[in-house]
C-alpha positions in Angstrom: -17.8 -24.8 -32.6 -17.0 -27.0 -29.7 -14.0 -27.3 -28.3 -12.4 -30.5 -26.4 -9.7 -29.0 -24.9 -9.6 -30.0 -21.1 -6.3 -28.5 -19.9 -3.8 -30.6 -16.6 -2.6 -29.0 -14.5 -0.2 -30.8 -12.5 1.7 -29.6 -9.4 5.9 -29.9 -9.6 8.4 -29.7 -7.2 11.8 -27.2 -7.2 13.2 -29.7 -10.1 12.1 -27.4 -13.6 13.6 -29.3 -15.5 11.9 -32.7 -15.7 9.0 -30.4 -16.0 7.6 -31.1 -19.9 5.1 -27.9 -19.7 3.8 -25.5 -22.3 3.5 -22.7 -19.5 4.2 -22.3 -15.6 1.7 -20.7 -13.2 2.2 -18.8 -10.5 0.8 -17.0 -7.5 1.0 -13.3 -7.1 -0.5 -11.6 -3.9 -1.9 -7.9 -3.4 0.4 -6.8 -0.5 0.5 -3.6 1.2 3.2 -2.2 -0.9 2.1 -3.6 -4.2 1.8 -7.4 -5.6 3.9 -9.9 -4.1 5.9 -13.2 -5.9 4.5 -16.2 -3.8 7.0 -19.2 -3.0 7.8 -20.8 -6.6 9.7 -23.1 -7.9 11.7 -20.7 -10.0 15.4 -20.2 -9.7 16.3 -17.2 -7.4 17.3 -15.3 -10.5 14.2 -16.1 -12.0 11.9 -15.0 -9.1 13.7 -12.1 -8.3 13.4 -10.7 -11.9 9.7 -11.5 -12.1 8.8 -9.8 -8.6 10.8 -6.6 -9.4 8.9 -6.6 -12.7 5.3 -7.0 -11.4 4.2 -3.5 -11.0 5.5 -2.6 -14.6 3.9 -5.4 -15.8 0.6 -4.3 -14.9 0.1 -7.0 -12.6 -1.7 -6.1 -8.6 -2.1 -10.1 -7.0 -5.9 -9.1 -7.4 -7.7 -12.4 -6.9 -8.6 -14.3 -10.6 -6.2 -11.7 -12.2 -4.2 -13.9 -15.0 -1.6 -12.3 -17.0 -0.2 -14.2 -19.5 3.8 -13.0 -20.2 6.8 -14.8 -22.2 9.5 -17.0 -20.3 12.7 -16.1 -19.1 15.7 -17.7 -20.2 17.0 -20.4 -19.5 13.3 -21.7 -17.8 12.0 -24.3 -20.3 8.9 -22.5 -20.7 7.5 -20.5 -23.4 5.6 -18.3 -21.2 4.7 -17.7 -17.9 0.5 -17.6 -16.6 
């Protein structure tokens, strides 16, 4: 079977919610002390949860590492990538 799925990806600024998105990317780093949140466009709430979850999460910022997890409320987002 074939499939014709081509997925956008489009880059937003710090304004979430005009953002009509099934899921929101972002960039983790292998740091010294474990994987680190890069600069997002997630509320400081948001991106301070996420980053103190990464290690139990399973995630390291290795490079092509995806980890697919569900959003946090109140993101319009089902999940995270």
């Amino acid at each position: 079977m074939i499939n014709d799925f081509s997925p956008v990806l489009t880059a937003i600024g710090p304004d979430l919610d005009k953002c009509t998105a099934s899921a929101l990317v972002v960039g983790i780093a292998s740091g010294d002390d474990g994987p680190v949140l890069l600069p997002s466009p997630l509320p400081d709430a948001g991106a301070r949860a996420l980053a103190d979850s990464l290690e139990a999460l399973g995630v390291t910022g290795a490079a092509d590492e995806v980890l697919r997890i569900p959003g946090l409320d109140p993101l319009p987002f089902p999940s995270w990538c």
